[in-house]
PyMOL commands that place a pseudoatom at each C-alpha (Angstrom):
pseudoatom trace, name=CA, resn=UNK, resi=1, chain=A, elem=C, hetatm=0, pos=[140.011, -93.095, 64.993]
pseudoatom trace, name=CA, resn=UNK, resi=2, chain=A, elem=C, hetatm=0, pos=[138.944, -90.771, 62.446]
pseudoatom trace, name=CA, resn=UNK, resi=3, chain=A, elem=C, hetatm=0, pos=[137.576, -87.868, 63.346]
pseudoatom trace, name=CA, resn=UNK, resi=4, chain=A, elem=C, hetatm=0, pos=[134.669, -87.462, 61.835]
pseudoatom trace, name=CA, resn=UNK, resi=5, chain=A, elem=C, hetatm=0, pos=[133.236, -90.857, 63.029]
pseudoatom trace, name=CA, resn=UNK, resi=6, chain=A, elem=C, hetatm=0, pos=[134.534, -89.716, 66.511]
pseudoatom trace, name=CA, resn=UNK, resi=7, chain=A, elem=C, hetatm=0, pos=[132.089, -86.047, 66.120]
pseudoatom trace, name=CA, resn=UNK, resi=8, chain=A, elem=C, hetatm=0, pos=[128.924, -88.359, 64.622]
pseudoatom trace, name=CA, resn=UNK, resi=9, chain=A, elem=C, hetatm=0, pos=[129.273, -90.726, 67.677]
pseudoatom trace, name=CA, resn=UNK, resi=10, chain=A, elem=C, hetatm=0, pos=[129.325, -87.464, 70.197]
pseudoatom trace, name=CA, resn=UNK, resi=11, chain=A, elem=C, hetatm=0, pos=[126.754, -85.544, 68.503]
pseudoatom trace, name=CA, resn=UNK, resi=12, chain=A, elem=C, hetatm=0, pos=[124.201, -89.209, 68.406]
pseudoatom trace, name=CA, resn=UNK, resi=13, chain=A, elem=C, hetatm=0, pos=[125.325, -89.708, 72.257]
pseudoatom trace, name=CA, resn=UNK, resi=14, chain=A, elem=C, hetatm=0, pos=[125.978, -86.311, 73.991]
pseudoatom trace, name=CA, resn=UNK, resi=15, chain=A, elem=C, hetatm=0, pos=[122.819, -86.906, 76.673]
pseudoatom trace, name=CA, resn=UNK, resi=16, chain=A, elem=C, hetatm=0, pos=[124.322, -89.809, 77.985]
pseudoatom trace, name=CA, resn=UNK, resi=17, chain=A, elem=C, hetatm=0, pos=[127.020, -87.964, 79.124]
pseudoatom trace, name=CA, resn=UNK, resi=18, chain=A, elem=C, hetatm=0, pos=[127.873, -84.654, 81.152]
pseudoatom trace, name=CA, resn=UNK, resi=19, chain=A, elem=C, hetatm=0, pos=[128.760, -81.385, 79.263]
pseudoatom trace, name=CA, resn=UNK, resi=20, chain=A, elem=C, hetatm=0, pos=[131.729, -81.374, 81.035]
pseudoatom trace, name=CA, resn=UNK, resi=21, chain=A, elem=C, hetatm=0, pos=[132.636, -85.167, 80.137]
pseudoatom trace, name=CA, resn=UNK, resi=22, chain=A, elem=C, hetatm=0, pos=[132.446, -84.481, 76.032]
pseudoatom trace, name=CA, resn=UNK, resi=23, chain=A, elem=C, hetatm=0, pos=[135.972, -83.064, 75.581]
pseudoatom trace, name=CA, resn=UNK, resi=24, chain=A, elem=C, hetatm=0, pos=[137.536, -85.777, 77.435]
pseudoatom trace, name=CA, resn=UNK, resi=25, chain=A, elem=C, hetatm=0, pos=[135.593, -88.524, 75.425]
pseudoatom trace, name=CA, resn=UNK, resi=26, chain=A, elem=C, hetatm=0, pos=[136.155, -86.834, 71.955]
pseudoatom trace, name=CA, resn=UNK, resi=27, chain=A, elem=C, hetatm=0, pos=[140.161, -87.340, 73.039]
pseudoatom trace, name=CA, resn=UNK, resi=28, chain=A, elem=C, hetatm=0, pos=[140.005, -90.867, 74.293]
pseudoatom trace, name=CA, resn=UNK, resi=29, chain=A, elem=C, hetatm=0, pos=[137.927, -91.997, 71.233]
pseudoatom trace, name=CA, resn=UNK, resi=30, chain=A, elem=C, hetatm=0, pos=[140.337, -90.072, 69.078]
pseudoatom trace, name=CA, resn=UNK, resi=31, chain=A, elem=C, hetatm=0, pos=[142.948, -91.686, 70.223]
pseudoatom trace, name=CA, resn=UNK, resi=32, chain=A, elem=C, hetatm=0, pos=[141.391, -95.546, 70.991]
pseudoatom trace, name=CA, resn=UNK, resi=33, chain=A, elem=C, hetatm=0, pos=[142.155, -97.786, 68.418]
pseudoatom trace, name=CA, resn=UNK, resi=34, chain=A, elem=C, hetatm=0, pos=[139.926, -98.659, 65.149]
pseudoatom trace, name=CA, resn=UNK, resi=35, chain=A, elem=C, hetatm=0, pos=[139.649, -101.881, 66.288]
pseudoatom trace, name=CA, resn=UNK, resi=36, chain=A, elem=C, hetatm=0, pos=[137.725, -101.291, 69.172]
pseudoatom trace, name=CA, resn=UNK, resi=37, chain=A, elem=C, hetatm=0, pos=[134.488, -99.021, 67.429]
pseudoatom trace, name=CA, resn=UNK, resi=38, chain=A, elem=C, hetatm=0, pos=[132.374, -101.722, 66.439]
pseudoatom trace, name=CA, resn=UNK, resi=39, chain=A, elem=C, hetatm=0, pos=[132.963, -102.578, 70.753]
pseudoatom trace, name=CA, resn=UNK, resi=40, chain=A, elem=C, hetatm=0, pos=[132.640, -98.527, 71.612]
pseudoatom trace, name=CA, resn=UNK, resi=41, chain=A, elem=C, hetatm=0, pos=[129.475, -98.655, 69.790]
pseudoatom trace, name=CA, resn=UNK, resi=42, chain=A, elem=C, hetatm=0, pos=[127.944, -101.652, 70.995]
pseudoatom trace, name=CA, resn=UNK, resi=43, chain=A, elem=C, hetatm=0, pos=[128.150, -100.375, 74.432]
pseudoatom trace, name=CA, resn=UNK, resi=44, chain=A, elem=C, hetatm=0, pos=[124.286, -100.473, 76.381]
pseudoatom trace, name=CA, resn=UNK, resi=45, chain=A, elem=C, hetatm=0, pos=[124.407, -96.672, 77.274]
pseudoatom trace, name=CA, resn=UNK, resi=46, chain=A, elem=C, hetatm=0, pos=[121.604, -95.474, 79.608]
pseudoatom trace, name=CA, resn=UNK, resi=47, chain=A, elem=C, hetatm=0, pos=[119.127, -92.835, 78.827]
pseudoatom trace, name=CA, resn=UNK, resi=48, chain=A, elem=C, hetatm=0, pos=[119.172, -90.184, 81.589]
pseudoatom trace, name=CA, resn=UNK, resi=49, chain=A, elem=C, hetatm=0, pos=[115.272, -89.343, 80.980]
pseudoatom trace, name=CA, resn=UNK, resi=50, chain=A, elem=C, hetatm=0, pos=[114.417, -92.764, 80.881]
pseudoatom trace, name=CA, resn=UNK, resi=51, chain=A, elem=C, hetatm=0, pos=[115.765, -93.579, 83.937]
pseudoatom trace, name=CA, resn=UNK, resi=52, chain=A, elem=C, hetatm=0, pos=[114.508, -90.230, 85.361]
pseudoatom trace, name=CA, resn=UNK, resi=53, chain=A, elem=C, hetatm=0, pos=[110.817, -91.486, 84.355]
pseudoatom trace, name=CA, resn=UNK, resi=54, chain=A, elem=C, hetatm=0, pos=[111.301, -94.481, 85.927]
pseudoatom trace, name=CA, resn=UNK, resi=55, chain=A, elem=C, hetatm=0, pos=[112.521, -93.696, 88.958]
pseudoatom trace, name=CA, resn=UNK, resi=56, chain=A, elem=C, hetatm=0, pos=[109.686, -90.905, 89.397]
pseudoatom trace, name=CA, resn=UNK, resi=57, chain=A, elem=C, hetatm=0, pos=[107.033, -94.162, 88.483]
pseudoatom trace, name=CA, resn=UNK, resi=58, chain=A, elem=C, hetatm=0, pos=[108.855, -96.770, 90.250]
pseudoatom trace, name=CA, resn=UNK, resi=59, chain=A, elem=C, hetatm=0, pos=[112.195, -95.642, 92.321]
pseudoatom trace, name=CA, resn=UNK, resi=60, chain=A, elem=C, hetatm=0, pos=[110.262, -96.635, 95.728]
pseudoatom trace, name=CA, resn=UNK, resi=61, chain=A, elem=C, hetatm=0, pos=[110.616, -99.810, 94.685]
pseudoatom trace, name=CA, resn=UNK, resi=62, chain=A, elem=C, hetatm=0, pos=[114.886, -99.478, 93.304]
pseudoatom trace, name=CA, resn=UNK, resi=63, chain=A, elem=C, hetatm=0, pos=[113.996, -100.002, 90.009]
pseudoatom trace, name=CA, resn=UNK, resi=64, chain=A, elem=C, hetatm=0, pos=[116.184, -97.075, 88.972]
pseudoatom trace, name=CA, resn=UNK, resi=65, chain=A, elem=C, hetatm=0, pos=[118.825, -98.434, 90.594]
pseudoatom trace, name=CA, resn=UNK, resi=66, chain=A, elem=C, hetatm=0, pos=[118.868, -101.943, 89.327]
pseudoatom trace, name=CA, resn=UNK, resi=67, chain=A, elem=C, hetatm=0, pos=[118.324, -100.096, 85.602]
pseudoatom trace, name=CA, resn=UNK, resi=68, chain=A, elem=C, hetatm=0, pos=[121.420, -98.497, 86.129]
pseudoatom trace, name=CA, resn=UNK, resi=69, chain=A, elem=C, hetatm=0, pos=[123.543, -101.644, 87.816]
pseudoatom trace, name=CA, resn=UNK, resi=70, chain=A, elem=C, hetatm=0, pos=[123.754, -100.205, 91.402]
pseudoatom trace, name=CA, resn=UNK, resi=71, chain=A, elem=C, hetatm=0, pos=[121.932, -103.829, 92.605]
pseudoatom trace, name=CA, resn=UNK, resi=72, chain=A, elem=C, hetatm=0, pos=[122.903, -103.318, 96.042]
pseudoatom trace, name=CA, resn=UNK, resi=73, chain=A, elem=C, hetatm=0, pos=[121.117, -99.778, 96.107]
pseudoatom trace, name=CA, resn=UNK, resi=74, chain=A, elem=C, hetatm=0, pos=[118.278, -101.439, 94.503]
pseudoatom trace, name=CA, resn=UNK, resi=75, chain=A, elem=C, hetatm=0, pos=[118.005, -104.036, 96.886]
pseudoatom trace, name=CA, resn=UNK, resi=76, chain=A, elem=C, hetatm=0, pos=[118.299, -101.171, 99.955]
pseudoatom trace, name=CA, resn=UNK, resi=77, chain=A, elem=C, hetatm=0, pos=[115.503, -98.880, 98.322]
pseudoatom trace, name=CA, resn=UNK, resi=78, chain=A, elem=C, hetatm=0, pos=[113.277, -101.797, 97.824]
pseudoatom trace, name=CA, resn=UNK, resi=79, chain=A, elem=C, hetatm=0, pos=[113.884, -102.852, 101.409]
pseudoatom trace, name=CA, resn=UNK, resi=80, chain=A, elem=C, hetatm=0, pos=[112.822, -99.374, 102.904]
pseudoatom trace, name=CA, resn=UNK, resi=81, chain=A, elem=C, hetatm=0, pos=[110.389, -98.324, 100.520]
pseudoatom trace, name=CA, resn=UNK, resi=82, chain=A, elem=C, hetatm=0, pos=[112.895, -96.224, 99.300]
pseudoatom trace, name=CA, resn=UNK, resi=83, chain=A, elem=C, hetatm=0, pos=[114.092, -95.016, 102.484]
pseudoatom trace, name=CA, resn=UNK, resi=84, chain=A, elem=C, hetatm=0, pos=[110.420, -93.938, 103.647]
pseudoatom trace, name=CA, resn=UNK, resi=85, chain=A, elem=C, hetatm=0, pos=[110.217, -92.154, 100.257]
pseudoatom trace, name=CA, resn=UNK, resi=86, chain=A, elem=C, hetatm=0, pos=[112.804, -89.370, 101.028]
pseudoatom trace, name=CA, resn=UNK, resi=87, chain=A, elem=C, hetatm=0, pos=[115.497, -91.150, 98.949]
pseudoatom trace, name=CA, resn=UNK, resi=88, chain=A, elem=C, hetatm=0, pos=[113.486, -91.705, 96.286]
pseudoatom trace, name=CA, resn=UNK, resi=89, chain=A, elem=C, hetatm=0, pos=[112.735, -88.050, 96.509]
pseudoatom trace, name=CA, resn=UNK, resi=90, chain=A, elem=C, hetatm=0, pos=[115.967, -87.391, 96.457]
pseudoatom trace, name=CA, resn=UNK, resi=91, chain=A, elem=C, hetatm=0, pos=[116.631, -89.529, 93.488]
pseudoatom trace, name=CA, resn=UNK, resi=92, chain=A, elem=C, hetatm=0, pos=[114.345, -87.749, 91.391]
pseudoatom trace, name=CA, resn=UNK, resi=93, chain=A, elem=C, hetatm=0, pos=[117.161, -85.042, 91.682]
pseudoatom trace, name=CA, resn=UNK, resi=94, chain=A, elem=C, hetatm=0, pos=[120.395, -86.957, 91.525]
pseudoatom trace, name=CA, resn=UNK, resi=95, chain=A, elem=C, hetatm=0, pos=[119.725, -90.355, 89.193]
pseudoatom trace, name=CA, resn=UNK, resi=96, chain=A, elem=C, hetatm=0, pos=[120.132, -88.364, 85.745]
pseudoatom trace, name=CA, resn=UNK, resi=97, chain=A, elem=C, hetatm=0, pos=[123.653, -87.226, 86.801]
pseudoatom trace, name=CA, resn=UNK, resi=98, chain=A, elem=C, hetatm=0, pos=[124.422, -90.798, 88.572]
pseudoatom trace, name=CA, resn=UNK, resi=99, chain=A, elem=C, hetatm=0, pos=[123.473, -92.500, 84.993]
pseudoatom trace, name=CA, resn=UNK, resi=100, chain=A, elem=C, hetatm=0, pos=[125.686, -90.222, 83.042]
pseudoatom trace, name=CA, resn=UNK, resi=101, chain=A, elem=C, hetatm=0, pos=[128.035, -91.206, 85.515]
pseudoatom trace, name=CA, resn=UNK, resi=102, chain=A, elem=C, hetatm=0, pos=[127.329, -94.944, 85.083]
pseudoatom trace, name=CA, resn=UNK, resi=103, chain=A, elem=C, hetatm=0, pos=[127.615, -94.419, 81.189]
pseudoatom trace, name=CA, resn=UNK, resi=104, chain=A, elem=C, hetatm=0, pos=[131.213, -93.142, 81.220]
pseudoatom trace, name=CA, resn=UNK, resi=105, chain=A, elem=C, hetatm=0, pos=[132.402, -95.737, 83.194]
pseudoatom trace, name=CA, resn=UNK, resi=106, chain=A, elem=C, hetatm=0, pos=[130.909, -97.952, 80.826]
pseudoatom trace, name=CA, resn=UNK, resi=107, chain=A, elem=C, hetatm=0, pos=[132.497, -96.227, 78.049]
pseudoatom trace, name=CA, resn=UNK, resi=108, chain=A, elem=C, hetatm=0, pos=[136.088, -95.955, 79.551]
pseudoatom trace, name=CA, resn=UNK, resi=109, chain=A, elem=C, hetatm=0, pos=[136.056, -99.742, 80.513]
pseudoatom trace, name=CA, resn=UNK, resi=110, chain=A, elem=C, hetatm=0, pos=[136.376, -100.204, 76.824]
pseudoatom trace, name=CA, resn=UNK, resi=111, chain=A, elem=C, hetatm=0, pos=[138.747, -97.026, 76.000]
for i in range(1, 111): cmd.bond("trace and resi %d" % i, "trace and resi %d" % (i + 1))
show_as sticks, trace
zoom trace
């Protein structure tokens, strides 16, 4: 792909992904076919803040969890009232990195 559209994509998407992660996308996009951007772009990325808010609002409940596809972690927060309210605690620390997480697995499904 050509570079350039490979920096505007990273510099428009860098929160959905770790620091760390950037490097390693920049090469896999740069060297991913074009036929496959109009696909790399389409791709439903989560917002790490959004999911943060939600998850401080509703994560007793799993909604965080089902927002980021982890249904079966959904299912055992809403169950336990999100594990007596110390996992959702403990969410409120973890679910940004998780989604970033989430996103580049997304992303490298398609790659």
């Amino acid at each position: 792909m050509d570079s350039q559209k490979v920096d505007m994509y990273l510099m428009s998407n860098a929160k959905f992904f770790q620091p760390s992660q950037l490097p390693y996308v920049r090469e896999r996009l740069l060297a991913a076919d074009d036929s496959k951007w109009d696909l790399i772009q389409s791709i439903d990325l989560k917002d790490p803040t959004t999911i943060l808010i939600v998850s401080i609002l509703a994560g007793t409940w799993g909604i965080d969890r089902f927002l980021i596809g982890d249904t079966g972690l959904g299912v055992a927060k809403l169950l336990t009232c999100g594990g007596a309210g110390i996992w959702t605690i403990v969410d409120w620390f973890l679910i940004m990195d998780v989604t970033r997480q989430k996103n580049m697995e997304k992303l490298q499904a398609y790659l």
